[in-house]
C-alpha positions as CSV (number, residue, x, y, z in Angstrom):
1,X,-15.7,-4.8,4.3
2,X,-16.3,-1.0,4.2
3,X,-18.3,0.8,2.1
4,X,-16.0,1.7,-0.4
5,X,-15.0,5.2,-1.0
6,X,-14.0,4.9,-4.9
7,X,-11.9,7.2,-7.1
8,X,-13.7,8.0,-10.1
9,X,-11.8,9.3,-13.1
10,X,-11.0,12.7,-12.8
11,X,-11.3,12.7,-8.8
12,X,-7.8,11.9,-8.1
13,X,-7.3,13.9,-4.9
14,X,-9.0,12.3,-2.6
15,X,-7.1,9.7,-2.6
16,X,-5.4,9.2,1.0
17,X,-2.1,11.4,0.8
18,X,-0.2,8.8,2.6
19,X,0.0,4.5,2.1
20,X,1.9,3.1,4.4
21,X,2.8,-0.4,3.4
22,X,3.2,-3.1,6.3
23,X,5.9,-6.1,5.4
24,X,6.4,-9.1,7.2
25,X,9.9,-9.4,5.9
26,X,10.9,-6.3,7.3
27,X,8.6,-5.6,10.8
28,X,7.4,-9.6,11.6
29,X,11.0,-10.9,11.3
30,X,12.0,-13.3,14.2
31,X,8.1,-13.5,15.3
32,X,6.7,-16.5,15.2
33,X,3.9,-17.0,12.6
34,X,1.5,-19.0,15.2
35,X,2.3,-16.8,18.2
36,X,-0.1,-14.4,20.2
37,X,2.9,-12.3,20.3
38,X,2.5,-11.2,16.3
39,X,-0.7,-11.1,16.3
40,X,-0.8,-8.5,19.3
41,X,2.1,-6.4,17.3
42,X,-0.1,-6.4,14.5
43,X,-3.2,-5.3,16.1
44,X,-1.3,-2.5,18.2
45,X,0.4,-0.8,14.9
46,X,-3.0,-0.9,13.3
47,X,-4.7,1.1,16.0
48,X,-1.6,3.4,16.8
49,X,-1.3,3.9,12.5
50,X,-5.2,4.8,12.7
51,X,-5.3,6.9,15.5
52,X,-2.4,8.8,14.2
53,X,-4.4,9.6,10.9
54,X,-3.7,6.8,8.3
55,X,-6.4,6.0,6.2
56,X,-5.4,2.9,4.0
57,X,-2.5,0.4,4.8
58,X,-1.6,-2.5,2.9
59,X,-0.4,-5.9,4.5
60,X,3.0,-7.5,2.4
61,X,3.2,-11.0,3.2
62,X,5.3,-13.1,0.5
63,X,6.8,-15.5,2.5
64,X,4.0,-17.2,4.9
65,X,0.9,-19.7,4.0
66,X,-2.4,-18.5,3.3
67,X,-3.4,-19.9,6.5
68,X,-0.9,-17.7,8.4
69,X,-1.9,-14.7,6.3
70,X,-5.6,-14.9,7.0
71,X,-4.9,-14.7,10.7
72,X,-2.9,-11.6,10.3
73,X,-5.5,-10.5,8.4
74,X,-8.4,-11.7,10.8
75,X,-6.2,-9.1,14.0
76,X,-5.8,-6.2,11.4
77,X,-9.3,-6.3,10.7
78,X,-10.5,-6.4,14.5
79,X,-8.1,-3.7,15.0
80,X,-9.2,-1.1,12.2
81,X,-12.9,-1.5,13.2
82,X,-15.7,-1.6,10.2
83,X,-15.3,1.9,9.5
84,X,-12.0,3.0,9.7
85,X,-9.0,2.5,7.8
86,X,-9.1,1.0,4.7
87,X,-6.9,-2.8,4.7
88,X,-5.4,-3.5,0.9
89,X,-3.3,-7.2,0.9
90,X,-0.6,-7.7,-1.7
91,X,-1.2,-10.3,-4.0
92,X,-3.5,-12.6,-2.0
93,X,-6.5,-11.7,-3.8
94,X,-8.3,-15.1,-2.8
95,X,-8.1,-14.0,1.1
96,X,-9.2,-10.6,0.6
97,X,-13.2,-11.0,1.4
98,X,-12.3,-14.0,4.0
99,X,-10.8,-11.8,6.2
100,X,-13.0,-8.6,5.5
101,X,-10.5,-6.6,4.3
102,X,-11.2,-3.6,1.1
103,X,-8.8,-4.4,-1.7
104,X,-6.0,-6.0,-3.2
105,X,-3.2,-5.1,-5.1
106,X,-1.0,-6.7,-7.3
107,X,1.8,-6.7,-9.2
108,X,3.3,-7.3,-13.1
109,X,3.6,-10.8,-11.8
110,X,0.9,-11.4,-9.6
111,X,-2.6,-11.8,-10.8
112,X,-4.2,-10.0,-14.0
113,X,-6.1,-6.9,-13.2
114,X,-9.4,-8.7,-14.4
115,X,-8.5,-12.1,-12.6
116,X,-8.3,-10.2,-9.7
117,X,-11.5,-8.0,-9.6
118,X,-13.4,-11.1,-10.9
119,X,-12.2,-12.6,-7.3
120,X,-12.6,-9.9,-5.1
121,X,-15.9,-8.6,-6.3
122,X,-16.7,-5.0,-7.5
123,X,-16.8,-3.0,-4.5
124,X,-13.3,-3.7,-3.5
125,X,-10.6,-1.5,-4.4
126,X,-7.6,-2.9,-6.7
127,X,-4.6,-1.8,-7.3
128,X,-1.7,-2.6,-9.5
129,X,1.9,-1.9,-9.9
130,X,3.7,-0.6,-12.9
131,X,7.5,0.8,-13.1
132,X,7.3,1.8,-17.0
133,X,5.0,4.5,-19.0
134,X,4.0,1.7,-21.1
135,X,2.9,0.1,-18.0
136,X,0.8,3.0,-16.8
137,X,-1.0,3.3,-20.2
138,X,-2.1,0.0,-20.1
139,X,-3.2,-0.4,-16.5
140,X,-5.3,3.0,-17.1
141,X,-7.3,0.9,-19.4
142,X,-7.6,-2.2,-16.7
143,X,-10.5,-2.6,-14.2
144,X,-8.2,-0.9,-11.7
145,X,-9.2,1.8,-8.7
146,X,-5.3,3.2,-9.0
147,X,-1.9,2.6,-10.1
148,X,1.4,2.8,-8.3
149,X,4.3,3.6,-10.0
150,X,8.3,3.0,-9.3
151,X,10.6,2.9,-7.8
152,X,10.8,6.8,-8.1
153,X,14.3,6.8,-6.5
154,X,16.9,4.2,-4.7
155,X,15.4,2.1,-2.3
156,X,17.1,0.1,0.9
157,X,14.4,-2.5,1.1
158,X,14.0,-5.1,-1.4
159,X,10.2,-4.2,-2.4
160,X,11.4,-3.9,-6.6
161,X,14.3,-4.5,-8.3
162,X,12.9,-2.1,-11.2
163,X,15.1,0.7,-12.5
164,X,14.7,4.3,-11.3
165,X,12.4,6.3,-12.8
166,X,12.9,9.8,-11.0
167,X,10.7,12.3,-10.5
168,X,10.5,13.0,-14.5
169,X,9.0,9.1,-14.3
170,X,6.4,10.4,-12.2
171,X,5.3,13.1,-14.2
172,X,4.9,11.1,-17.5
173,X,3.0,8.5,-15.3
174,X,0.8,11.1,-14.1
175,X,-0.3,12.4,-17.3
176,X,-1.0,9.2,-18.5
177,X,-3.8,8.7,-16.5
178,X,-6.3,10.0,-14.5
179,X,-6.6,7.2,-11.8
180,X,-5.1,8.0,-8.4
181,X,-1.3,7.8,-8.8
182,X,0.8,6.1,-5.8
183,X,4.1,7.0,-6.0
184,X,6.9,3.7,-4.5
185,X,10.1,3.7,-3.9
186,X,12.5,5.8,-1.8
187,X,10.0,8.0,-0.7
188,X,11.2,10.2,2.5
189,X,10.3,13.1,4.2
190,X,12.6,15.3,2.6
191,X,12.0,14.1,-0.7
192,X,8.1,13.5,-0.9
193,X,7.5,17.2,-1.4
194,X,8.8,17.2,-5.1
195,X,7.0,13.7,-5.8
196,X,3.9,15.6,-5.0
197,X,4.6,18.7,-7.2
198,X,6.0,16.5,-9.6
199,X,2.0,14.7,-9.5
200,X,2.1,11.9,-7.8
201,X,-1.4,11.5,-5.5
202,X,-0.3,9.7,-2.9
203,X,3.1,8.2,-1.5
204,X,3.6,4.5,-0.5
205,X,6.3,3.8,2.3
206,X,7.6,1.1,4.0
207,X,11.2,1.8,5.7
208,X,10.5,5.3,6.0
209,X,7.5,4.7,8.4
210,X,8.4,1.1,9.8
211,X,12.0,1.3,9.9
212,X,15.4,-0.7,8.0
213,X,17.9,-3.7,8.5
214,X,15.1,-6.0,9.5
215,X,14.4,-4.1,13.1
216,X,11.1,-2.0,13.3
217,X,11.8,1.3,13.8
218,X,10.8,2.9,17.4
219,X,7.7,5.1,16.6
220,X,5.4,4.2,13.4
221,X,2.7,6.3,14.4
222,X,4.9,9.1,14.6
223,X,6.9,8.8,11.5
224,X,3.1,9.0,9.6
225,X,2.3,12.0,11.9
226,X,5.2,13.4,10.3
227,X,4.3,12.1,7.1
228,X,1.0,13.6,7.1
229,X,2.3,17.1,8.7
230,X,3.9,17.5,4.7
231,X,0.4,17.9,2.6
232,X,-1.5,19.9,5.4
């Protein structure tokens, strides 16, 4: 694991800008789960996400065994280097120091905040979901390193089911608390401009960067390039 950067109260923007969030249901569909073949996929959009500037990337697995996880994990790892970019796994909080990786986040459902920093250890970065200002108020108060909040609009994946909380959703969330805010949910090119005026820190994606319909789109790296080309 990395030395962790962590965001202090107060020190929200240095959060990375951009989150891109990897899931299996949507890019390793069709890939066999003991095959070099997904490894090797997993291990080239890690490098090509790095070299084109990401700086954290979470890993959504929901469907496989722990077993088949870790060994994702495991060829993420070896492909981001020590020092690089930052691995968060959904939910999987147990795995999170077996395979080296810097943080777990979780959801309403998952694991408690507390349960979850007690497994991963203090240096490692959690995170955890919330889709209501209630929500956000408590999870300000958890042992948490940021909170993501959503879905700020429609979404074509199947990540929430949560109602829409707009932009005016992100706004309350973001003067609610002073931990790094990760905007979810919808988020596009066009429209991540106004969920960054309207205070969001960073912006998680998954179809926008990796593609829809269960078919990964043709150019990752570039969709974050062009991701990333927005806050310069």
């Amino acid at each position: 694991m990395m030395d962790q950067i962590r965001w202090s109260r107060g020190d929200r923007g240095r959060f990375p800008r951009l989150y891109p969030i990897l899931d299996a249901e949507l890019v390793l569909r069709g890939v066999d789960a003991d095959s070099d073949k997904r490894r090797n996929l997993l291990r080239r959009l890690v490098r090509e996400l790095s070299d084109a500037g990401v700086e954290i990337l979470q890993y959504r697995n929901k469907r496989d065994a722990d077993a088949v996880v870790s060994a994702d994990a495991l060829a993420m790892r070896e492909a981001a280097g020590p020092n690089q970019m930052q691995l968060i796994l959904n939910d999987r909080a147990a795995l999170v120091n077996e395979a080296g990786w810097d943080g777990i986040h979780i959801g309403q459902d998952d694991l408690s905040p507390k349960q979850a920093r007690l497994l991963v250890g203090s240096m490692a970065m959690v995170g955890f979901s919330t889709h209501t200002d209630q929500q956000v108020i408590v999870a300000d108060a958890e042992p948490v390193d940021y909170i993501a909040i959503g879905p700020v609009f429609a979404t074509a994946s199947k990540f929430d089911t949560s109602p829409v909380i707009g932009l005016e959703g992100v706004r309350r969330a973001s003067a609610l608390t002073d931990k790094p805010l990760v905007a979810i949910g919808g988020i596009t090119r066009e429209n991540a401009p106004a969920v960054y005026e309207a205070g969001a820190d960073s912006m998680a994606v998954i179809s926008a960067i990796f593609g829809m319909g269960g078919r990964l789109g043709p150019s990752p790296a570039q969709s974050a390039k062009d991701f990333l080309e927005i806050f310069k």
